[in-house]
N, C-alpha and C positions, 0 to 999 in steps of 0.2 A: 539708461534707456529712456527714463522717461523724460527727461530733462534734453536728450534731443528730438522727443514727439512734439514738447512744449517749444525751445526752437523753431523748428518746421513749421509746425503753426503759425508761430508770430511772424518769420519769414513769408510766409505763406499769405498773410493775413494783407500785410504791407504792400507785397505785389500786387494783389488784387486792387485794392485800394489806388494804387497808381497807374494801374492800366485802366480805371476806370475814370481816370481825370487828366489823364496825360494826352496828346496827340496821341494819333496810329501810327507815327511812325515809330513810338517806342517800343510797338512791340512786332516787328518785322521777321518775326521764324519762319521761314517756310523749311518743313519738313524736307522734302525733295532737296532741299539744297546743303544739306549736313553729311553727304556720304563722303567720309574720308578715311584714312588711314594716320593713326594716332599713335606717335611714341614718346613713352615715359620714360626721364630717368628724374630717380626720387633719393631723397636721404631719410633714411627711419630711423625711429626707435622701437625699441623691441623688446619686449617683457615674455621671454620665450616658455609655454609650457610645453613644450617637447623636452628643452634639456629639463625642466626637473622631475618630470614622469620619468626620463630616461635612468634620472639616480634612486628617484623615490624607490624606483621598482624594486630594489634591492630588501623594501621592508614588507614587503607583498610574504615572503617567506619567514617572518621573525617569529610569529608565533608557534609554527608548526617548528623550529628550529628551538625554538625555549624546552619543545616538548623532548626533543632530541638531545638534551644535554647541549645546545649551543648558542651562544652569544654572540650574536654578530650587527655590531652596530658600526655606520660609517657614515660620516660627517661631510661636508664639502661645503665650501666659500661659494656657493652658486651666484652669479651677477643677477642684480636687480633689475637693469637693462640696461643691454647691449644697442650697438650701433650696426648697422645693417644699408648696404646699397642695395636698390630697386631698379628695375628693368621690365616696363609693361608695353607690348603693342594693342592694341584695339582696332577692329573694322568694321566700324559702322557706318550701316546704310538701313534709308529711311525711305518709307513712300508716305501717302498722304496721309495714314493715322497710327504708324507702327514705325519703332527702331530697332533691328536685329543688329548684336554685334556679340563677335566673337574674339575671347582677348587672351591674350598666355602674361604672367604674371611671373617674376624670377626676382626671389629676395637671396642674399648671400651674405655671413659672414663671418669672419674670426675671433670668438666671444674672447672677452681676457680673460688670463691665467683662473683656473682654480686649483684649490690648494685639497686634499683628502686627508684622512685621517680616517684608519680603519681601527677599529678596536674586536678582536676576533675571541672567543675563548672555547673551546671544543673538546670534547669530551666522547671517545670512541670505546669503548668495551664488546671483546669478542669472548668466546669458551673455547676453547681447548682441547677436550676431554674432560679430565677432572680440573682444568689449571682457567681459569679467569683472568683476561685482560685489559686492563683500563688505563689507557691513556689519554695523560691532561697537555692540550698546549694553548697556551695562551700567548698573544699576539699584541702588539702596536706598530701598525705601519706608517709613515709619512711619506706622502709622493706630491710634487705638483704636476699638476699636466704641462704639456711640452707639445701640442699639436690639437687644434682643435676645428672644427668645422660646423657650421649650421646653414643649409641651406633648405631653402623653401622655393617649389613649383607648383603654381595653380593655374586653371586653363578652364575655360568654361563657354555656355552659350547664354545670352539671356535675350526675351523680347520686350520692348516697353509698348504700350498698346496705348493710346490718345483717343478717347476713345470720345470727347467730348466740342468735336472740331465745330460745330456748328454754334456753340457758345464762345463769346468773345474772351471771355473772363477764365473759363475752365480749359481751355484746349490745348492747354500748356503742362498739363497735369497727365504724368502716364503711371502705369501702373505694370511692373514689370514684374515676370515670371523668369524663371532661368534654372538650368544644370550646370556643375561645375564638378571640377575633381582638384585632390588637396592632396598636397606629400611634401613634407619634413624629411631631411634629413641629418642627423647628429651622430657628428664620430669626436669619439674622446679619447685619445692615449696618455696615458700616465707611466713615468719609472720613479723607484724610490725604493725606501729600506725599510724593511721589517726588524722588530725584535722581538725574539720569542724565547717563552721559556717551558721545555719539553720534561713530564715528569713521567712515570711507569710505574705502577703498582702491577706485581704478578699475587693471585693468593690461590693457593692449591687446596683441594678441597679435601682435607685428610680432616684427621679426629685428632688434636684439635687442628683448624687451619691455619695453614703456613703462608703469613704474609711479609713479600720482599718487595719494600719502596728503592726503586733507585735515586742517586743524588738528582736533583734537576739540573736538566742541560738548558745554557740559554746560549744564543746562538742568533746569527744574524744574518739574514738572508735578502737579495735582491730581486725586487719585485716588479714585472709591469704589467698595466691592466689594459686593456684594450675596449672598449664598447662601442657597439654599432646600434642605433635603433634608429626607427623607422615610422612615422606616422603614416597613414594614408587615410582619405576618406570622401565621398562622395556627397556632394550637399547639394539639397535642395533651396530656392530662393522667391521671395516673394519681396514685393516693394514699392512705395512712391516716389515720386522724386518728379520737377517742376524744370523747364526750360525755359529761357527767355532770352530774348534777343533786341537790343534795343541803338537806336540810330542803325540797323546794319553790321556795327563794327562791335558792339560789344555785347558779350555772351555770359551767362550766367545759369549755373548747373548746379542743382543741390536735389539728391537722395536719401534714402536711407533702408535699407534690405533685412530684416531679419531672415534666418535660415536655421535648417537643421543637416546636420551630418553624421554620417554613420562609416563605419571603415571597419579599419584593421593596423595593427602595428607591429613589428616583428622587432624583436628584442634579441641580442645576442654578445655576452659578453667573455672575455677570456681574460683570465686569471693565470700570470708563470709565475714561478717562482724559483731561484736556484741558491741553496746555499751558499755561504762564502767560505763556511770552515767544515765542508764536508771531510775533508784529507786528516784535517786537525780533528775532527770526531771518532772518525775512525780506529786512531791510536790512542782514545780517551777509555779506561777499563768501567769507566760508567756505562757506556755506552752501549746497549745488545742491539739484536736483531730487530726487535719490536721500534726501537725510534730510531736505528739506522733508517729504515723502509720509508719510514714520515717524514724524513728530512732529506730526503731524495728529492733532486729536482722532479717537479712538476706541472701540470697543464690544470685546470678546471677550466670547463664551458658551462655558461648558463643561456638556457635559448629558449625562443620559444614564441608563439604567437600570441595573443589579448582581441576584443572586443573593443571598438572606440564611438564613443557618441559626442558627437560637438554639435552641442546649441551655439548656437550667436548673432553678431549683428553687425554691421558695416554700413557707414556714413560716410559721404563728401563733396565736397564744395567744391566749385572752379569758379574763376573768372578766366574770358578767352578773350582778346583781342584778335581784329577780323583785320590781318594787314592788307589782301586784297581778298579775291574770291577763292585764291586757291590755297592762300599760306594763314593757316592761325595758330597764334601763341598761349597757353593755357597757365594761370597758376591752380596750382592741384591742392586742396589738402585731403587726406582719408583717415579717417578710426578706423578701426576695428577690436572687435573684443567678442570671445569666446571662451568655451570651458571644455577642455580637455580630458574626458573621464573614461579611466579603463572600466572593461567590463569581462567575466568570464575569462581571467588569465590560464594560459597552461604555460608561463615561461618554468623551470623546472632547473635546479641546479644538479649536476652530477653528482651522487652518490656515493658516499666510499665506502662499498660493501667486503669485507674481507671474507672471499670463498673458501679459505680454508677452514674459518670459523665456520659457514654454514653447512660442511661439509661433514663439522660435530654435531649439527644439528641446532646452533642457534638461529633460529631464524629473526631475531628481535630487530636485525637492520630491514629483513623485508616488510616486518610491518609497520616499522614508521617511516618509511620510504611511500608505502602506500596512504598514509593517515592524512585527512585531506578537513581540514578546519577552515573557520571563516578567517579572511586576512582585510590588511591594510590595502587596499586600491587606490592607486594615485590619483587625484580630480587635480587640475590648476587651470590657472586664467594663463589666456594668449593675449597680450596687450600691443596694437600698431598704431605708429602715428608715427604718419609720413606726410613731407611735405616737397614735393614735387614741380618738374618744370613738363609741361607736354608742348609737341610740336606735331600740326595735324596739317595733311599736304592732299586736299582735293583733286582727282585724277581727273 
């Protein structure tokens, strides 16, 4: 940040300076004469904190899950940054000391491969009556993803206000206000293989007690994961940024905006799973009722909404060539950098309460179902740098 204030300045410093030893013809802007219609296409890079809030999120619950007897840590090759095409129109129009324009902004694209690694270990114990049940399964999945998506849409208003026209030096110089709105979107689908190994301890509550370990079943099952998540958020803008226009034909444009943003993100991911040797377990005399039930195929969903605050800031440069009065050519470049921090999660994974146990009266799965501790909250930086062709067509 501060090193594009120091920038700006020195930029800033040197126009001044030139416009005050130059002819007048060098600095020929008339406000009136800027109203056009502007489209952008850009090539970026992209340093996305949507996709790693979207995985982070998964450790949002690890502490309350340690207290729970479980182990669930997962791993991912996330890219450092991806490649992303741009899509911007702008309309602006100007009168004698102000520029309104309103612009819809559309980034898209298909991050490469990541690779996961889940490592699970889970531990459920129900009562009975007099009979106690505890079962251990432990897990290592491998999946890469197989489809992936990241798109981003922004659309906003902003005013730049010149508010110093009667000075020769300063009238170049505006100061812009603006609303905008912001939504991310990232879909991940993964398939792959789990290995697991299922163990059962029964121990009956007699005098003295009677404990039966069954053998451990290990057993292999195929897995896909699905995730959908969702940024949005509303930002407020403030900024300066300096115009210039010189012989007529060439144009020159440099801002820089900091903002604040506040939203929401909706989180929602789905977990299958389906055995591969259910048939072959079945006729295994290891095997009872208790880990037949857990090696059934099934679904988990984790959903849910969060709180999002994004600070940040945006800067960019143009030069325009003026080829007659109605066609000009623009090269573009833009930063931007923000930080992506949840806040107040209720994303919440399903629970596997067994009703028959609490039917004896254990209710140990309702209350740590409900036990609500401080967790991990994903913060990361969103990194853009694009560099763009615009074409701007005066009606």
């Amino acid at each position: 940040m501060k090193w594009l204030i120091r920038t700006f300045n020195q930029i800033l410093l040197i126009l001044l300076l030139k416009t005050s030893i130059i002819p007048s013809e060098f600095n020929t802007l008339n406000l009136n004469s800027i109203d056009h219609w502007n489209i952008r296409i850009s090539d970026i890079s992209w340093e996305s904190a949507t996709i790693r809030n979207a995985f982070q999120i998964s450790y949002i619950k690890l502490f309350d899950n340690l207290l729970k007897g479980k182990v669930n840590l997962s791993l991912y090759t996330l890219p450092t940054t991806i490649k992303a095409s741009g899509f911007q129109l702008s309309t602006p129009e100007c009168s004698e000391n102000q520029c309104s324009d309103f612009y819809i902004q559309i980034h898209t694209s298909g991050s490469r491969q990541i690779f996961g690694l889940e490592t699970v270990v889970e531990t459920f114990q129900n009562n009975f009556g007099n009979i106690s049940v505890i079962l251990t399964n432990s897990k290592v999945g491998f999946y890469p993803s197989y489809n992936q998506t990241l798109n981003n849409v922004s659309f906003g208003y902003h005013n730049d206000f010149f508010l110093f026209q009667e000075n020769p030096y300063l009238k170049n110089i505006g100061f812009r206000i603006g609303l905008g709105l912001d939504s991310s979107q990232y879909g991940y689908t993964a398939r792959g293989l789990d290995t697991s190994v299922v163990s059962l301890i029964q121990i009956t509550n007699t005098n003295p007690p009677t404990i039966n370990a069954s053998t451990p079943i290990l057993t292999n099952s195929f897995l896909e994961q699905k995730l959908d998540y969702t940024e949005s958020f509303l930002k407020l803008r403030v900024g300066i940024n300096y115009l210039l226009e010189i012989l007529g034909s060439h144009q020159f444009f440099f801002n820089i905006d900091p903002y604040i943003g506040y939203g929401a993100v909706s989180y929602k991911r789905v977990d299958r799973t389906r055995n591969l040797e259910i048939f072959n377990l079945l006729n295994n005399p290891n095997v009872n009722f208790f880990t037949i039930s857990f090696l059934l195929p099934r679904s988990r969903l984790t959903d849910g909404p969060a709180l999002l605050e994004v600070p940040g800031y945006e800067a960019s440069f143009s030069y325009g060539y003026k080829i007659n009065p109605k066609h000009i050519v623009r090269a573009v470049y833009r930063y931007k950098q923000e930080t992506h921090k949840l806040k107040a999660p209720k994303i919440e994974p399903e629970e596997n309460i067994n009703l028959t146990g609490l039917l004896f009266g254990d209710i140990t799965p309702i209350l740590l179902s409900e036990l609500k501790i401080l967790s991990f909250l994903p913060k990361n930086k969103d990194v853009v740098s694009e560099v763009g062709i615009e074409y701007s067509f005066q009606f």
